[in-house]
Each structure stands twice: as C-alpha cells, then as structure tokens.
PAMI-87267 format. One record per atom (N, C-alpha, C): residue number from 1; residue in one letter; chain; atom name; x, y, z. Coordinates in steps of 0.1 Angstrom, whole numbers, plus 2048, in hexadecimal, padded with zeros to 3 digits. Layout:
! residues N
ATOM pos code unit site  c1  c2  c3
ATOM NUM    A    A   CA   X   Y   Z
...
END
This chain:
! residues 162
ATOM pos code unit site  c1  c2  c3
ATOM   1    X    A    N 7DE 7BD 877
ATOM   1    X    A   CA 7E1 7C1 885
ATOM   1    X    A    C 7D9 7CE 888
ATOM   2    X    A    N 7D4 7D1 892
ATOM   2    X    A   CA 7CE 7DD 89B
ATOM   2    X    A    C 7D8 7E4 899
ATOM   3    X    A    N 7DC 7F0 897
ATOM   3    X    A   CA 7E6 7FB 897
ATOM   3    X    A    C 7E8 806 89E
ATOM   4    X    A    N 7EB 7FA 8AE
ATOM   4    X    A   CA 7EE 800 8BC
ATOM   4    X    A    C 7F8 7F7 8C1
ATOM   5    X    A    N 7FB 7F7 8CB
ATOM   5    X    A   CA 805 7F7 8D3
ATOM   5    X    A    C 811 7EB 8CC
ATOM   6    X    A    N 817 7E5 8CE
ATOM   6    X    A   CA 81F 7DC 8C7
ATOM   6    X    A    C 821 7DE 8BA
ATOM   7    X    A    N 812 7D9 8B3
ATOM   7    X    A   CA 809 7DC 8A4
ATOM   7    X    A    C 815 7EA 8A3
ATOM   8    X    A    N 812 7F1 8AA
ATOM   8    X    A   CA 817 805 8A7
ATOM   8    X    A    C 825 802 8A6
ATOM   9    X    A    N 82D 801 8B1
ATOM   9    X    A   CA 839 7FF 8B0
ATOM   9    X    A    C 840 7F4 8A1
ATOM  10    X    A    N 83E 7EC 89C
ATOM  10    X    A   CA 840 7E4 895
ATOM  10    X    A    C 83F 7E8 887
ATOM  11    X    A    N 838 7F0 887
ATOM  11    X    A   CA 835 7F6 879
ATOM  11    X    A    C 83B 805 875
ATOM  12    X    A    N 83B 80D 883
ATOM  12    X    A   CA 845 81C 883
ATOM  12    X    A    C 852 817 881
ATOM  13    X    A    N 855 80B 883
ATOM  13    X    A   CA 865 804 885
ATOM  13    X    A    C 865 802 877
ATOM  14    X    A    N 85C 7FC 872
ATOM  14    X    A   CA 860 7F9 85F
ATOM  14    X    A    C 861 806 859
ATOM  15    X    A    N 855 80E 85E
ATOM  15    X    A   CA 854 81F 856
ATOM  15    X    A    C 85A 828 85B
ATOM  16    X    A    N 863 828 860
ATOM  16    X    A   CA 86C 837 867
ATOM  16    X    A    C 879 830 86F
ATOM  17    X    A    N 877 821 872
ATOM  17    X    A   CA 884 81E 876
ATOM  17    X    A    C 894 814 874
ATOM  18    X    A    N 88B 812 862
ATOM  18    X    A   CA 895 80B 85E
ATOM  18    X    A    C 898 800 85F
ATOM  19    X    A    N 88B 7F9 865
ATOM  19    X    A   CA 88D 7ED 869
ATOM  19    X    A    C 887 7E4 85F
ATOM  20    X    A    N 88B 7E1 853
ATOM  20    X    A   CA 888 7DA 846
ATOM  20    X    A    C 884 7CD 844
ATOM  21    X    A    N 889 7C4 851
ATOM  21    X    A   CA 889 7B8 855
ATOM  21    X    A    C 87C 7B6 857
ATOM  22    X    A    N 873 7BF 85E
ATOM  22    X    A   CA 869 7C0 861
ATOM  22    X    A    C 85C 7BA 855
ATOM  23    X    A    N 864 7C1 84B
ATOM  23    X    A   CA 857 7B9 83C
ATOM  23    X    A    C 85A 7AC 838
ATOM  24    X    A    N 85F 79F 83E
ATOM  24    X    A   CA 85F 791 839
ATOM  24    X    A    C 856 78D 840
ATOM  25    X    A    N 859 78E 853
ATOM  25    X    A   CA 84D 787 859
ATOM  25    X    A    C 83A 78C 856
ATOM  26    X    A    N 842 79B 855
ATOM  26    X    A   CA 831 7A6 853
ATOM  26    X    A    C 82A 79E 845
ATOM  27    X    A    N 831 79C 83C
ATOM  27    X    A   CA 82F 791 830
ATOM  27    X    A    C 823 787 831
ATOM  28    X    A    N 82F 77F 835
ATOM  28    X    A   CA 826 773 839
ATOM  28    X    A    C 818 777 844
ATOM  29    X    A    N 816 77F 84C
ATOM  29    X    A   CA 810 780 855
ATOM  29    X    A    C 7FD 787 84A
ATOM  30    X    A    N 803 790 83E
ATOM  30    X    A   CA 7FD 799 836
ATOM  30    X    A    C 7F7 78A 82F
ATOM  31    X    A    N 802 785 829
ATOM  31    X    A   CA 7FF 775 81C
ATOM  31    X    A    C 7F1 76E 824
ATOM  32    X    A    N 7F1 76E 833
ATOM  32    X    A   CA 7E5 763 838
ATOM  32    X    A    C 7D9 76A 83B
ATOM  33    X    A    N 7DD 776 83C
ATOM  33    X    A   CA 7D2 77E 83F
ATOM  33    X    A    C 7CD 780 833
ATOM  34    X    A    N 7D2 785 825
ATOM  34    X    A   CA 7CB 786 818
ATOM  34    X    A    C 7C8 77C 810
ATOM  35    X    A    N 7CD 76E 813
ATOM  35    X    A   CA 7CF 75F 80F
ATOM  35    X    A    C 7BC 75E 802
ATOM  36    X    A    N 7AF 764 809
ATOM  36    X    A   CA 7A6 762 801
ATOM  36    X    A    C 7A5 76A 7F8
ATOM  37    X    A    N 7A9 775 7F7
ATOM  37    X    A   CA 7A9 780 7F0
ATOM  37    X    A    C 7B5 77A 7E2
ATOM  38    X    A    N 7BE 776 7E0
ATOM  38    X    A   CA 7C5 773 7DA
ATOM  38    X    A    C 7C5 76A 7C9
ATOM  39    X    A    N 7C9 767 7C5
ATOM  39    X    A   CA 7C6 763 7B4
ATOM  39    X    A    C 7D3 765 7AB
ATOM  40    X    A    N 7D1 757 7A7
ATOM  40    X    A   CA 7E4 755 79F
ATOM  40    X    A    C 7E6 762 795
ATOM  41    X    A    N 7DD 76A 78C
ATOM  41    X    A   CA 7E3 777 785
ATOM  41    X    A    C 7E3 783 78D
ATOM  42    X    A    N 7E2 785 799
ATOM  42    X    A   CA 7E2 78D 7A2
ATOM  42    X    A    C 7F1 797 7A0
ATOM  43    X    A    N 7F1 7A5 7A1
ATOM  43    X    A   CA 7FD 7AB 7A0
ATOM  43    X    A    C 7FC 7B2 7AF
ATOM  44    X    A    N 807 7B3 7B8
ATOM  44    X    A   CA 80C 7B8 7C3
ATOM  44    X    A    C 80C 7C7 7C1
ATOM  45    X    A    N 80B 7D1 7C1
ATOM  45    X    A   CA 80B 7DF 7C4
ATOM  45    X    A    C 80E 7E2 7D1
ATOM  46    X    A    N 819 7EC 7D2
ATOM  46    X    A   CA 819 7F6 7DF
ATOM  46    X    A    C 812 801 7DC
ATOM  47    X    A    N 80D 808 7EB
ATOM  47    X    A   CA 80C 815 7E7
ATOM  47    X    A    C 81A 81C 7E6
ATOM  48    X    A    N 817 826 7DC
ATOM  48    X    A   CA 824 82F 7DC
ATOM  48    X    A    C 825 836 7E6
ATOM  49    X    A    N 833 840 7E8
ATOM  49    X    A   CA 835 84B 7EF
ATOM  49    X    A    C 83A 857 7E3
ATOM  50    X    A    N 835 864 7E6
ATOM  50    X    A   CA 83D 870 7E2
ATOM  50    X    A    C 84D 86A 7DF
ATOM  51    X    A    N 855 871 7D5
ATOM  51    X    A   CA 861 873 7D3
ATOM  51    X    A    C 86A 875 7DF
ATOM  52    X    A    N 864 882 7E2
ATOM  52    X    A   CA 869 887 7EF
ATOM  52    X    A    C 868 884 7F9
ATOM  53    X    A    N 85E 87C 7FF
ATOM  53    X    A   CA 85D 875 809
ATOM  53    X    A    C 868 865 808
ATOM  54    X    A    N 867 864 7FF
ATOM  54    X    A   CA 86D 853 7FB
ATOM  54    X    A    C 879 859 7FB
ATOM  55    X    A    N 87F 864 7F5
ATOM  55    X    A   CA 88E 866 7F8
ATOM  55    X    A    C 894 86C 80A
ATOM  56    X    A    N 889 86E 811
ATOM  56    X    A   CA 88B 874 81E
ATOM  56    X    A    C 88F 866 824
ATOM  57    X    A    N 882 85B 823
ATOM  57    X    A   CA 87E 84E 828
ATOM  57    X    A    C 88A 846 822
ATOM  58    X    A    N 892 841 819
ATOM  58    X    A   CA 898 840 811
ATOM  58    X    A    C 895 830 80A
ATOM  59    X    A    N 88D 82B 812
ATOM  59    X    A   CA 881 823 809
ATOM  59    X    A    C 874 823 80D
ATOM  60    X    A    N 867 81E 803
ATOM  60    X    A   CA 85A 81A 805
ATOM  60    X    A    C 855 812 80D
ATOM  61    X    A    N 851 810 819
ATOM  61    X    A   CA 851 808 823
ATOM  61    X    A    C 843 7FF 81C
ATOM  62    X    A    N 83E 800 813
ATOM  62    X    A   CA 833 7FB 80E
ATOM  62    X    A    C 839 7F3 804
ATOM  63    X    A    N 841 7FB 7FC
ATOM  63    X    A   CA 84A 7F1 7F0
ATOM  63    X    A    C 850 7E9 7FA
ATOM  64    X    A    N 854 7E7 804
ATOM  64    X    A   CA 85C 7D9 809
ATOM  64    X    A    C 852 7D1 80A
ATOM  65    X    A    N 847 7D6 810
ATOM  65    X    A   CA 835 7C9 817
ATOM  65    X    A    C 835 7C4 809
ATOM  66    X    A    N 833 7C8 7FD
ATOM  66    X    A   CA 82E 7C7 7F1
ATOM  66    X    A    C 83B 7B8 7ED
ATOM  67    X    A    N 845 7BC 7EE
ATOM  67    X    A   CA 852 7B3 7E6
ATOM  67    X    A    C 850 7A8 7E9
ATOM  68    X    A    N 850 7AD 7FD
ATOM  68    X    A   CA 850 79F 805
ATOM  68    X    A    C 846 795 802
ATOM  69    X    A    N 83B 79D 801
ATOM  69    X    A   CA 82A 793 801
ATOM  69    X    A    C 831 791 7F6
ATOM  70    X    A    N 82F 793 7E9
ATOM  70    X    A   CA 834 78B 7DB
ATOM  70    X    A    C 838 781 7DC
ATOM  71    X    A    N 844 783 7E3
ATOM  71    X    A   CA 850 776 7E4
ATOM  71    X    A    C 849 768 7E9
ATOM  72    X    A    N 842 76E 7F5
ATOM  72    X    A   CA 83C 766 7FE
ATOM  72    X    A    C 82F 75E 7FA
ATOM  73    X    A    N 824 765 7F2
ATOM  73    X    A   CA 81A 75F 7E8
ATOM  73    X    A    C 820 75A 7DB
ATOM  74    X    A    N 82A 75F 7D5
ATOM  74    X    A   CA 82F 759 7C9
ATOM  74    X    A    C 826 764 7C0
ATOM  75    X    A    N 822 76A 7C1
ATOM  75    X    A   CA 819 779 7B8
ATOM  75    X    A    C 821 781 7B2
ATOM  76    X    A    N 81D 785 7A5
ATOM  76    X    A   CA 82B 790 79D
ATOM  76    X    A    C 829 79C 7A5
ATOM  77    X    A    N 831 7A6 7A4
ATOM  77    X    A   CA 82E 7B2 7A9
ATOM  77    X    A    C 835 7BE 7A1
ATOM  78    X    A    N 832 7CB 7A4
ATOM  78    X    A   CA 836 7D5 79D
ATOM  78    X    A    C 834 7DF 7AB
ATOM  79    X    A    N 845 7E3 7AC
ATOM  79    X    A   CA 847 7EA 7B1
ATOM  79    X    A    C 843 7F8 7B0
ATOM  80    X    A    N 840 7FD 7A6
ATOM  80    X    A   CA 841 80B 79C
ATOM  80    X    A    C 836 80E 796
ATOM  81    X    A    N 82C 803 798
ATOM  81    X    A   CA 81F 80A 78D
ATOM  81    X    A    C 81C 817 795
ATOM  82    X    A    N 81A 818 79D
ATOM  82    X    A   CA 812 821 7A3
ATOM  82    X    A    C 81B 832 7A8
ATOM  83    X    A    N 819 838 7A6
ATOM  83    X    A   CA 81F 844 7AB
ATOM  83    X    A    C 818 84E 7AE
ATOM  84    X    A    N 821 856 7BA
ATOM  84    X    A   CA 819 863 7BB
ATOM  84    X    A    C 821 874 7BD
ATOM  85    X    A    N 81A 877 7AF
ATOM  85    X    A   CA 81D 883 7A8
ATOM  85    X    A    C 81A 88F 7B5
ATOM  86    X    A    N 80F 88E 7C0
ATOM  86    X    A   CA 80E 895 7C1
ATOM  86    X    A    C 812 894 7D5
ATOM  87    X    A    N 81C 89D 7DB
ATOM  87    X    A   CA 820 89C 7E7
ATOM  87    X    A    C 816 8A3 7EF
ATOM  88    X    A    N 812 899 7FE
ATOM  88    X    A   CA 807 89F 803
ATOM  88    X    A    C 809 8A0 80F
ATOM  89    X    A    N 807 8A9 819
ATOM  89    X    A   CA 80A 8AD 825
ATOM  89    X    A    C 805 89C 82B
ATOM  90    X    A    N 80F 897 838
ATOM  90    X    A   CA 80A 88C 842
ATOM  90    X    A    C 7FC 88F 844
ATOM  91    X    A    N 7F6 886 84A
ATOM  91    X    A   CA 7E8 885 84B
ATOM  91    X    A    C 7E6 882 85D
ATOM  92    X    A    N 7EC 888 861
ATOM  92    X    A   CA 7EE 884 873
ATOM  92    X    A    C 7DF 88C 87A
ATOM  93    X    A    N 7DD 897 873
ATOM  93    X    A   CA 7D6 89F 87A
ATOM  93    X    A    C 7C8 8A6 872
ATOM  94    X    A    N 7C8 89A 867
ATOM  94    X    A   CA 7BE 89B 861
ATOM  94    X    A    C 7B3 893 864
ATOM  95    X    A    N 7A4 899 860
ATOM  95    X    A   CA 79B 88E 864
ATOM  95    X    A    C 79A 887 858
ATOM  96    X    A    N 792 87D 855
ATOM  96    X    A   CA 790 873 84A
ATOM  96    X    A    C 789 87D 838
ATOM  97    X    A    N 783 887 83E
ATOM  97    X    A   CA 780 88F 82D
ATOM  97    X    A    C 786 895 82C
ATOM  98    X    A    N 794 89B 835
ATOM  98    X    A   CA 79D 8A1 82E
ATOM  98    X    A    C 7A6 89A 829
ATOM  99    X    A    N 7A8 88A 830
ATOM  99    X    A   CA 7B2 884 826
ATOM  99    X    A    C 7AE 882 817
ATOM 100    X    A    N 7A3 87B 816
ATOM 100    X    A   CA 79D 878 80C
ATOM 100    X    A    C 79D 882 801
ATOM 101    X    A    N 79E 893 804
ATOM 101    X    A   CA 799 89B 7FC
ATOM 101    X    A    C 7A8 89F 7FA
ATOM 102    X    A    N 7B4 89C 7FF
ATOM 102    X    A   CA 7C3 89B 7FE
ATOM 102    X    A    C 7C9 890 7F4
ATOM 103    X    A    N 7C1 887 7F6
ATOM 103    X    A   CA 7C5 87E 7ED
ATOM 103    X    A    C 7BE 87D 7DC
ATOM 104    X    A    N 7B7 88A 7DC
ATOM 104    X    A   CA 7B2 886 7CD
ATOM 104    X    A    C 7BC 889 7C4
ATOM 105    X    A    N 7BF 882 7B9
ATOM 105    X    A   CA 7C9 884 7B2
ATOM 105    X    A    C 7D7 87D 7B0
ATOM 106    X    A    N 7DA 87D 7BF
ATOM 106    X    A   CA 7EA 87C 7C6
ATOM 106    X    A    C 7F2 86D 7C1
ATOM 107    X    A    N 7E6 864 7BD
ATOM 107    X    A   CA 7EC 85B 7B8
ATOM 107    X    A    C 7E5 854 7AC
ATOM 108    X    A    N 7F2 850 7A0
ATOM 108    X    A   CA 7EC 84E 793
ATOM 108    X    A    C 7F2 83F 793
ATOM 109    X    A    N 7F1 83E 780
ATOM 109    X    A   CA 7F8 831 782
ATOM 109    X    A    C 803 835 777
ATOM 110    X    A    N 80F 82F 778
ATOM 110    X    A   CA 81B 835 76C
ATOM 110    X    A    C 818 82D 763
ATOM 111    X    A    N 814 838 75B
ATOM 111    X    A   CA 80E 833 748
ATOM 111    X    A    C 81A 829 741
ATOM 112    X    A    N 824 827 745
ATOM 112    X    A   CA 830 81F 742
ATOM 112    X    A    C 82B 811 745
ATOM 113    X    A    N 825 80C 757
ATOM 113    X    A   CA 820 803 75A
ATOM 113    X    A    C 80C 7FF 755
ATOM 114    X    A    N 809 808 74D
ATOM 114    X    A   CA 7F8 806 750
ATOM 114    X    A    C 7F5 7F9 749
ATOM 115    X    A    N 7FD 7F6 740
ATOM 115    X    A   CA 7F9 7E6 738
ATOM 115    X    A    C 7FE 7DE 73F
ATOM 116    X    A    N 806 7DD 74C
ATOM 116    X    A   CA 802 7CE 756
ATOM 116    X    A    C 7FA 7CD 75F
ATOM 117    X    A    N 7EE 7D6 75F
ATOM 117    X    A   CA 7E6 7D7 769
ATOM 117    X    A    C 7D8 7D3 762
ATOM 118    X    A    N 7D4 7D7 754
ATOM 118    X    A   CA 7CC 7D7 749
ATOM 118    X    A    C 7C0 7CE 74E
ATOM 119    X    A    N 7B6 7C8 754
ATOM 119    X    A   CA 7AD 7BF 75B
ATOM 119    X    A    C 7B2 7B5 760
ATOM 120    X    A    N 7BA 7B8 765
ATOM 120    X    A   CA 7C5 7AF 76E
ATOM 120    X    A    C 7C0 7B6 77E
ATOM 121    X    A    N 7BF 7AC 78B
ATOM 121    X    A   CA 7BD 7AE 796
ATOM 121    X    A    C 7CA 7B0 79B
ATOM 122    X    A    N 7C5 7BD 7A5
ATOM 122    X    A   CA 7D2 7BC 7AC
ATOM 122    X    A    C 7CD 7C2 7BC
ATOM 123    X    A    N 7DE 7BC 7C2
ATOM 123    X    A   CA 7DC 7BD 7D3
ATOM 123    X    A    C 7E4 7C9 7D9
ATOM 124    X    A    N 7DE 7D2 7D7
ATOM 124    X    A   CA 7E5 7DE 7E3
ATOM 124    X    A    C 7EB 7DD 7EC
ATOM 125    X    A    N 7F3 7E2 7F1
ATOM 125    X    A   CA 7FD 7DF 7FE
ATOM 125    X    A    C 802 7ED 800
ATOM 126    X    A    N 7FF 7F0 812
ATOM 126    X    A   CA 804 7FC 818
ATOM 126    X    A    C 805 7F9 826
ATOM 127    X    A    N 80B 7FD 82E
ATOM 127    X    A   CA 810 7FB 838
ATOM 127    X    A    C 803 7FF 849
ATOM 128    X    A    N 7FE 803 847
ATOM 128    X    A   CA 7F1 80D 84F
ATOM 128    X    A    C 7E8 815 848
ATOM 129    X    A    N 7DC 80A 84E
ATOM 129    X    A   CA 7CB 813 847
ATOM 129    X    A    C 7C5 819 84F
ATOM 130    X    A    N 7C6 826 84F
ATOM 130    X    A   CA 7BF 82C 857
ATOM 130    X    A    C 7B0 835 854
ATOM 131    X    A    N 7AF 83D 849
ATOM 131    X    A   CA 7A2 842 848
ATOM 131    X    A    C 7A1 83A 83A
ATOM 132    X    A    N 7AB 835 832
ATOM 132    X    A   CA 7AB 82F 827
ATOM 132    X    A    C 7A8 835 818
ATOM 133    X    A    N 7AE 843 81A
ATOM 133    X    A   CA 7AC 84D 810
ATOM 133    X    A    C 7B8 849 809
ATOM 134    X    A    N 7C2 845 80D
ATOM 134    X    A   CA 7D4 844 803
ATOM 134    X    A    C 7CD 83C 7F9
ATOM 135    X    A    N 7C9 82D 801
ATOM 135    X    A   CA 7C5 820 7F9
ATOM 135    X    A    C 7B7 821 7F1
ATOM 136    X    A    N 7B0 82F 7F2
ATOM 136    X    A   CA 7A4 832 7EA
ATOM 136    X    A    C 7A7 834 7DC
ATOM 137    X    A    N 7B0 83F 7DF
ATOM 137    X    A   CA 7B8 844 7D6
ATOM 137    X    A    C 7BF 83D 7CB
ATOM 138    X    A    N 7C6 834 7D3
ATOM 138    X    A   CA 7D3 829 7C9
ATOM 138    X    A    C 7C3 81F 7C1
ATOM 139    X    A    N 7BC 81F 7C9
ATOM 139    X    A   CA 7B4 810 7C0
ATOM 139    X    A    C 7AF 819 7B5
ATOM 140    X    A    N 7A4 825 7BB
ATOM 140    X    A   CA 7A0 82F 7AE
ATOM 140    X    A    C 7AB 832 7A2
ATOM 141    X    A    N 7B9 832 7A4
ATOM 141    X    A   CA 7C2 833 799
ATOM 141    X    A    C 7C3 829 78F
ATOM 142    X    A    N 7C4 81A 798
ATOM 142    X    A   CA 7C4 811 791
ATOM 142    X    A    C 7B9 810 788
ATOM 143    X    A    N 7AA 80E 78C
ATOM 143    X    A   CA 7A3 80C 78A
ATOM 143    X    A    C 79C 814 779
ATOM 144    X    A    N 7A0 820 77E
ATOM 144    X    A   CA 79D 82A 770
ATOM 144    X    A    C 7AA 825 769
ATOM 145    X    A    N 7B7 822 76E
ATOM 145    X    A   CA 7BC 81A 762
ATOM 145    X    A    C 7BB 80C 758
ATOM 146    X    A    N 7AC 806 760
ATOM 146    X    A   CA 7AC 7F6 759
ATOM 146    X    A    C 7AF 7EF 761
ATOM 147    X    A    N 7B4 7EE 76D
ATOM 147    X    A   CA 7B5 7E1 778
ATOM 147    X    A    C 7AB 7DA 777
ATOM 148    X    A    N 7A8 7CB 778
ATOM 148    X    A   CA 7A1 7C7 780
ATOM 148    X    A    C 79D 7C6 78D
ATOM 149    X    A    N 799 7C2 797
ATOM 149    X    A   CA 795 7C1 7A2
ATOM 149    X    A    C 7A3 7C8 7AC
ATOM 150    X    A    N 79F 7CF 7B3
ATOM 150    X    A   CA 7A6 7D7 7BB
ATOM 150    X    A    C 7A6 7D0 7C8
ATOM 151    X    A    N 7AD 7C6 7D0
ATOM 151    X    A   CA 7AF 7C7 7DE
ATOM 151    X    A    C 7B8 7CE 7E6
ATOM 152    X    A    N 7B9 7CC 7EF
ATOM 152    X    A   CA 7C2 7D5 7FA
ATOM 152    X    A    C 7C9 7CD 809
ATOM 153    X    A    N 7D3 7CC 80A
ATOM 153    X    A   CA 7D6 7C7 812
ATOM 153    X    A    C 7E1 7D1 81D
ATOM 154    X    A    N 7E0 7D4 82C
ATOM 154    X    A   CA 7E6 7D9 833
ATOM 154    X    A    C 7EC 7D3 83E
ATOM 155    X    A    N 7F7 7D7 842
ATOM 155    X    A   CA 801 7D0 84E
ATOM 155    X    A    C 7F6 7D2 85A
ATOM 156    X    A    N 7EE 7DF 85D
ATOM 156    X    A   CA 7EB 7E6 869
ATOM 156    X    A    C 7DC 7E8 864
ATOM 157    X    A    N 7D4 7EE 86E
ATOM 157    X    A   CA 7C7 7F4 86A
ATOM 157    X    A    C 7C1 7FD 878
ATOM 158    X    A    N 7C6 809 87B
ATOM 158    X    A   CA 7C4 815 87F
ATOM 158    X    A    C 7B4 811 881
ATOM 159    X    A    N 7AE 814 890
ATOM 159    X    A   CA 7A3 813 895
ATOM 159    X    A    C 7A0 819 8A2
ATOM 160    X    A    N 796 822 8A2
ATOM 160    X    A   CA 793 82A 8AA
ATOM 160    X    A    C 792 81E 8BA
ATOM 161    X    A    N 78E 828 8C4
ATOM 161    X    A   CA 78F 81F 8D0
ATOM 161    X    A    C 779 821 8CD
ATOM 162    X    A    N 777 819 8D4
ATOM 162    X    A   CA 76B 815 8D6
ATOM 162    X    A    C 764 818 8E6
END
C-alpha cells in the first residue's frame, strides 16, 4: 500500500494503537503481494525494535506482520534473530543520509540465532519503507552473518508526492 491516507491510518492503528487485529488481514494482503519472492526454506524475520521502545510500545508491530505472514504462507519464522543493541532517535525529521548514517550498526543478528539463518533465504518484514535505511541495515546484518538471499517485504511504502 501507498503510505497515505487510509494506507496511513491503518498502519499508525497497528503501530501506536493497539489495534493487533490489524496483522491477519495486513498478512494475507503482504502473502500476495510477496507470493514470487517466496521458497519452501524461506525464514520470516521481523525487523526489531530497541528494548525500550518495545517496552514503551509493549509489542513489535513488525513481530505481529512477521507471525501473521508465517502462519498464512506456512514459512518457519524467528521472532528474535534479529536485534537492536543500539537505540536511535525517530527518524521523522530526518532526510534519507541521516537515517542511513543512524542506522549503521543498530542492528545485528543474536549469535544464539546465527545457525538458522546460515545460506538459508530469508523474508524481512516491517511495517513502513520509507528511505529504507532500518531494512538496509537488518539485511546487511543478516547478510555478514551467512544468510542467503535477503528479501523484504512491507505493509506500506512511504512515497514522495510527484
């Protein structure tokens, strides 16, 4: 979805309003839209959130997109490979190389999880792409840890007006 009007509403409601319900249909809606990209050893990834954000939020609005798509493709998933060690100011009023230059580091993969990822493909899942620095970040983690093929899949996709 364009990540304006409706699109907007529908997705601030999953990420700030608690409206959880929101990630079964967003699921299925994600499953048809990523349907070519997909492959039976495929692992589900969220992107993470900070500690402290995820304890403010009091869940991962991306860990739900991630469960739901699972369930919905029949794909294993791992809630937890991915984490991020390091907390980074919102990105509202940032242009695109300051995000990017915010996210170096910010996300690894937990050395506990790196041997189910090992040249294994996997599908990212985050809720809104906007300069696409979060999801640079999460695939570069993976990727130095042995992933195979990195895709990416989003509820939304943030686009300038034209």
């Amino acid at each position: 979805m364009l990540y304006r009007d409706t699109a907007r509403r529908l997705v601030l409601a999953l990420k700030y309003g608690d409206r959880l319900e929101v990630s079964r249909p967003a699921a299925k809606w994600m499953a048809r839209s990523a349907a070519d990209l997909l492959c039976d050893d495929m692992l589900v990834v969220p992107v993470p959130l900070h500690w402290r954000r995820l304890a403010a939020r009091r869940y991962n609005q991306s860990a739900l997109l991630a469960s739901s798509l699972a369930r919905e493709t029949g794909l294993a998933c791992c809630l937890d490979l991915l984490q991020r060690p390091l907390s980074t100011p919102p990105f509202k009023k940032m242009d695109s190389a300051a995000r990017f230059a915010t996210m170096q580091g910010a996300i690894r993969v937990r050395p506990k999880r790196r041997q189910r990822i090992v040249g294994r493909p996997l599908l990212l899942v985050d809720d809104v792409m906007t300069s696409g620095a979060t999801l640079s970040a999460a695939t570069k983690a993976c990727v130095e840890a042995g992933s195979g093929p990195v895709c990416v899949v989003t509820l939304a996709r943030a686009a300038k007006d034209t």
